[in-house]
C-alpha positions in Angstrom: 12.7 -47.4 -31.4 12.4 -45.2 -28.5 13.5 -41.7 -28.2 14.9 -39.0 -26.0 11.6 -36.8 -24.6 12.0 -33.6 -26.6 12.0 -30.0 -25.0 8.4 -28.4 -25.2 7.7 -25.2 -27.4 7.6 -23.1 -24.0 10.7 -24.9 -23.0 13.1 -24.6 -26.2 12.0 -21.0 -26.6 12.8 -20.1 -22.7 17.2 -21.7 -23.7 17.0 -20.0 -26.7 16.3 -16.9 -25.4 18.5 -17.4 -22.3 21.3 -18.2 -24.7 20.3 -14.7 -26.8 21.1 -13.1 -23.1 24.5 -15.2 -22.7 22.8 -16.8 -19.9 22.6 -20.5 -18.9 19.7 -22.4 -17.3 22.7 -23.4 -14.7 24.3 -20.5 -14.2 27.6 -21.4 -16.0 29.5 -19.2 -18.3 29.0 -20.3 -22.1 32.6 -21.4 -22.4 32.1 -23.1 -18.9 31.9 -26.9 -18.1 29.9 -28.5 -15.2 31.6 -30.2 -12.1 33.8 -33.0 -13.1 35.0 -35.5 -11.0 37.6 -38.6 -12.1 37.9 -40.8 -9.6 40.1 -45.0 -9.6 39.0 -48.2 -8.8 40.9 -50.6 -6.2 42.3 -52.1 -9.8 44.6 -50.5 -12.4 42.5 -49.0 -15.3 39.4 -48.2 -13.7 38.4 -44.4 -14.0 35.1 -43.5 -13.3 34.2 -39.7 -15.2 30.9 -37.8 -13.5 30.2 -34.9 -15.9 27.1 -33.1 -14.1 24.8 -35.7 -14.2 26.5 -37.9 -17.1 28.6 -40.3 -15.9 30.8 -43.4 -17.4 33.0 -45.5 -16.1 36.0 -47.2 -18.1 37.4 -50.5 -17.6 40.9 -51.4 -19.1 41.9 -55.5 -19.4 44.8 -57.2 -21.4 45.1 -60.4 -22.5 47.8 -62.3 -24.3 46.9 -63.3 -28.3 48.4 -64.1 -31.8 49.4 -60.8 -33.7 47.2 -59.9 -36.8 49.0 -61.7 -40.1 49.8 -58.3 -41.5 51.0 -56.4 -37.9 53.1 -59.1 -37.0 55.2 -56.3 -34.7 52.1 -54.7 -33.5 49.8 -55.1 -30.2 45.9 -55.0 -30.1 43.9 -52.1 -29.0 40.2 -52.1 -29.3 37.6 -49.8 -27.8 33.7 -50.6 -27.3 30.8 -48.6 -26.4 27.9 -49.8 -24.2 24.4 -47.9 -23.3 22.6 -49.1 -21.1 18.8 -48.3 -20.4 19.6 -47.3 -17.3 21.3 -44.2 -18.2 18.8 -42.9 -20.5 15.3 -44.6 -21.6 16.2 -43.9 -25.4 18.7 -46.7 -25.1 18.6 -50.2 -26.0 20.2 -53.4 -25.5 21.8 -55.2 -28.2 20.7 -52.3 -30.2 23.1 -49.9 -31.6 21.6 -46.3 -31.4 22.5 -43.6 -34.1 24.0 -41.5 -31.4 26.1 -44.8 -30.3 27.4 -45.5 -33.6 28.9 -41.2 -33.8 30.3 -41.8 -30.5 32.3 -45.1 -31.3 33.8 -43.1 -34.5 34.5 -40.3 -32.9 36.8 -42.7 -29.9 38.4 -44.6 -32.8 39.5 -41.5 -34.8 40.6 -39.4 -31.5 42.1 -42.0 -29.6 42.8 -45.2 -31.9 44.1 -43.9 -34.9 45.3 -41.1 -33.6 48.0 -43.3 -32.2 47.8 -42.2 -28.9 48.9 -45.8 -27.7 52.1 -47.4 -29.2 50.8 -50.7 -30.5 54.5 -51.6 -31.0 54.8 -51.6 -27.5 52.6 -53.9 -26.5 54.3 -56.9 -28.9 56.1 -59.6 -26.8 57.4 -62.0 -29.6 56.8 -61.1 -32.8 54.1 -62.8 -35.4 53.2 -65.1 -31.9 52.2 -63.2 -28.8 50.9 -59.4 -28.0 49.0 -57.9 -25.5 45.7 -57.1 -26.3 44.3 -54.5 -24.7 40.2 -53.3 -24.9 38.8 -50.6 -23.2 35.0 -51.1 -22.1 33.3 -48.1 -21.8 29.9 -48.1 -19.9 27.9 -44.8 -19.6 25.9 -45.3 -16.5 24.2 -41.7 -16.9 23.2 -39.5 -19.6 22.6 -35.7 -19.6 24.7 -34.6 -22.4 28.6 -34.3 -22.8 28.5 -37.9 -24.0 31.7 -37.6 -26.0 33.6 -35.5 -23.5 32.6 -38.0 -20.8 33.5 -41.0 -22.7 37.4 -39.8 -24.1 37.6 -38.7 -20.7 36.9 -41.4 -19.3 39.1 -43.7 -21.7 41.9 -41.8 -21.5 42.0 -41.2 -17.8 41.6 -45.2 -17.6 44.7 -45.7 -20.3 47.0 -43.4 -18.1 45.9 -45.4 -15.1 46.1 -48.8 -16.0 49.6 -50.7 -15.8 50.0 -53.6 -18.1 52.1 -57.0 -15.9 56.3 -57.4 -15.8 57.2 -60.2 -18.6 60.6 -61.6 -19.4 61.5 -63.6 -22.3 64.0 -66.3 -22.3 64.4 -67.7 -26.0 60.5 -68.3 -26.9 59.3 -68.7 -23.0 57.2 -66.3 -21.8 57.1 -65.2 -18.3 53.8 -62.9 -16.9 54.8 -61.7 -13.4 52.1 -61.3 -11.0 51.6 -57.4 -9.1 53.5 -59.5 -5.8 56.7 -60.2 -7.8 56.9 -57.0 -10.0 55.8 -53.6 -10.6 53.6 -53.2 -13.4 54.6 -51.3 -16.4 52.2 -48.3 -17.4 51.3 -48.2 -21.1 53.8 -46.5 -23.5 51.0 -43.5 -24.2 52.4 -41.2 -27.2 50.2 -38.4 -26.8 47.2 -37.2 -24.5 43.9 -36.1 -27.4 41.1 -35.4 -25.4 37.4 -34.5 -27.3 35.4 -31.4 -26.6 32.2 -31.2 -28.1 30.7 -27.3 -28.9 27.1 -27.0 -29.8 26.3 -23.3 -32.2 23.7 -21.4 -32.3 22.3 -18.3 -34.5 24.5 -19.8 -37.1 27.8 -20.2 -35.5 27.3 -16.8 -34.0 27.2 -18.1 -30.9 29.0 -21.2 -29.4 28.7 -23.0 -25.9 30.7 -25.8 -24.3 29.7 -28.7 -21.8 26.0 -28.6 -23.4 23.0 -30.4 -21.2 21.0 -32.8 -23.0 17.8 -29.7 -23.4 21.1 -27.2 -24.9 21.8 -29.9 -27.5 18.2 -30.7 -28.3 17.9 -27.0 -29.2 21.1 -26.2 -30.7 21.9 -25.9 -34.6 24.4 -28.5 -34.6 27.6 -29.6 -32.5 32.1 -29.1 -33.8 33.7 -31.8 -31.8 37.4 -31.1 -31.1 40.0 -33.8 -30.7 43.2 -32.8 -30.0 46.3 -33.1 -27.2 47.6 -30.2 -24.7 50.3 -29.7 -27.1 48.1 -28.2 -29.2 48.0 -31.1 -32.1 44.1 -31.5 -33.8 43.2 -34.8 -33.9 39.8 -34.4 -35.0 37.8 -31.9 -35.8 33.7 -32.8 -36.9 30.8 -30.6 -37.4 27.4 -33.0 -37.1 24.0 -30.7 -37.3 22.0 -29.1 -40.2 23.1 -25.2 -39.7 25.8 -23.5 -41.6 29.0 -22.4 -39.8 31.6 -19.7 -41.5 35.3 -21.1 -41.6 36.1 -17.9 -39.0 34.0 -19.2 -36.6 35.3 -23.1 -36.7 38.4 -21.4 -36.4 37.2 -20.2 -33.4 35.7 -23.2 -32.5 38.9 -25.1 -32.2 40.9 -22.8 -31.0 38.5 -22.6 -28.0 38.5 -26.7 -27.8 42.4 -27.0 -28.1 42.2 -24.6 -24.4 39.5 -26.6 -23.1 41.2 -29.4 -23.8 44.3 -28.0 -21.7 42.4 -27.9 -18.6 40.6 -31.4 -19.1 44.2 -32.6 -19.1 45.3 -30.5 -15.4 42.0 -32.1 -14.0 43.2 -35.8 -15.2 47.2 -35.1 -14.0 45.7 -33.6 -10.5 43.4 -37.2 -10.3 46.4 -39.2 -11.3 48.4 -37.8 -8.9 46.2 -37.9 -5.7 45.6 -41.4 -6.7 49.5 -42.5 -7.1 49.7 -40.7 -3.2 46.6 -43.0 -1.9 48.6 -46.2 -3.3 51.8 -45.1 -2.2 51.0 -44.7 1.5 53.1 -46.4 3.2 56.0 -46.4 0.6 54.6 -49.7 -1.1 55.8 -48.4 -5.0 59.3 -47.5 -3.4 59.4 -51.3 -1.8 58.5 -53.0 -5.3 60.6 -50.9 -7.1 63.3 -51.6 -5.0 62.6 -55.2 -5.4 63.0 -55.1 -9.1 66.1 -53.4 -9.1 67.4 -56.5 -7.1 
């Protein structure tokens, strides 16, 4: 299987001292992140995440399908992963990488069973028809902040996409098209968002937003889930070294505040988007329709 090109001895020793110096090979404070940019597609549920050099895009669709026999009131929301070669050489098609497999948990713990969608909203008559809803996530690009990239990413996509106007006359089933009604947006309980922190000199010292060369060097990675409110979703620590509890503590108190301004950056995005599609007053002129 192949593998990610590991830092030489001259090169891991030049971070690590770097790091002793609370300096960065880019210049960016330890509690820093790179330049991230969230951009929409044309369609509803499209956000593309650039993270430095990582970057993955998110792709939301819905599709009408029988309930499971024991959520006969609930909706279906699923979440893949996909990593292509031609973000990194260590990936593989059709085969799931180690590093795949810890991102897909991590997505269905902070995002799925968190509950940050309401299922129950997406039922349409119950035990017969719900909306299904899967979010494809592709990473196009890969220098590190895989995790961050990809919630990003998925979230910024949920909060994007609106699901079609249905009515229900007895057990018909009407799907209007964008033309005739205003899409709804999804019923979202709660915003978690995932920072990953990478420790070094055993949880002495802790960085955020880590290139692929930090986390190839580091001791071992806490990932924080949680929402701007200040709710923990998740909180993991992956790597061999040993961290003291004052220092997780640390750890996600620093992720619940990065978390904070991941969520401005996605509420700026949304917004300049929702004034690009407005122009011209079209959101007014459909909602007015509706109220008709």
């Amino acid at each position: 299987m192949p593998r990610e090109a590991e830092p030489s001895s001259n090169e891991r020793a030049f971070i690590l001292q770097a790091l002793q110096e609370n300096v960065r090979l880019d210049g960016r404070a330890l509690d820093a992140f790179r330049e991230l940019i969230v951009s929409f597609g044309d369609e509803y549920g499209v956000a593309d995440v650039r993270l430095g050099k990582t970057r993955v895009l998110t792709r939301i669709s819905a599709s009408i399908t029988a309930p499971y026999p024991d959520r006969k009131f609930d909706g279906i929301f699923t979440i893949t992963t996909e990593l292509s070669p031609l973000a990194s050489p260590a990936f593989e098609v059709g085969r799931q990488t180690d590093l795949e497999t810890h991102l897909s948990r991590i997505l269905e713990t902070s995002l799925r069973r968190s509950q940050a969608l309401s299922t129950e909203s997406l039922c349409l008559l119950a035990g017969q028809k719900v909306w299904t809803l899967r979010a494809d996530i592709h990473v196009l690009d890969y220098d590190g902040g895989l995790i961050d990239a990809c919630c990003l990413s998925a979230l910024a996509a949920l909060r994007h996409y609106r699901i079609p106007s249905t009515s229900i006359t007895g057990t018909d089933l009407t799907i209007y098209t964008l033309k005739e009604r205003e899409p709804i947006p999804l019923a979202l309980l709660h915003h978690p968002l995932c920072v990953s922190l990478y420790y070094f000199e055993n949880g002495q010292k802790t960085i955020v937003d880590a290139t692929l060369a930090e986390q190839q060097v580091s001791e071992g990675e806490v990932v924080v889930a949680a929402n701007p409110q200040g709710e923990v979703c998740l909180v993991q620590k992956g790597g061999g070294g040993e961290v003291a509890a004052l220092e997780l503590l640390d750890c996600v108190k620093l992720g619940v505040g990065k978390v904070r301004e991941l969520g401005k950056i996605i509420d700026g995005a949304l917004a300049k988007d929702a004034q690009v599609r407005d122009r011209g007053g079209i959101s007014a002129e459909l909602s007015a329709e509706n109220e008709r």
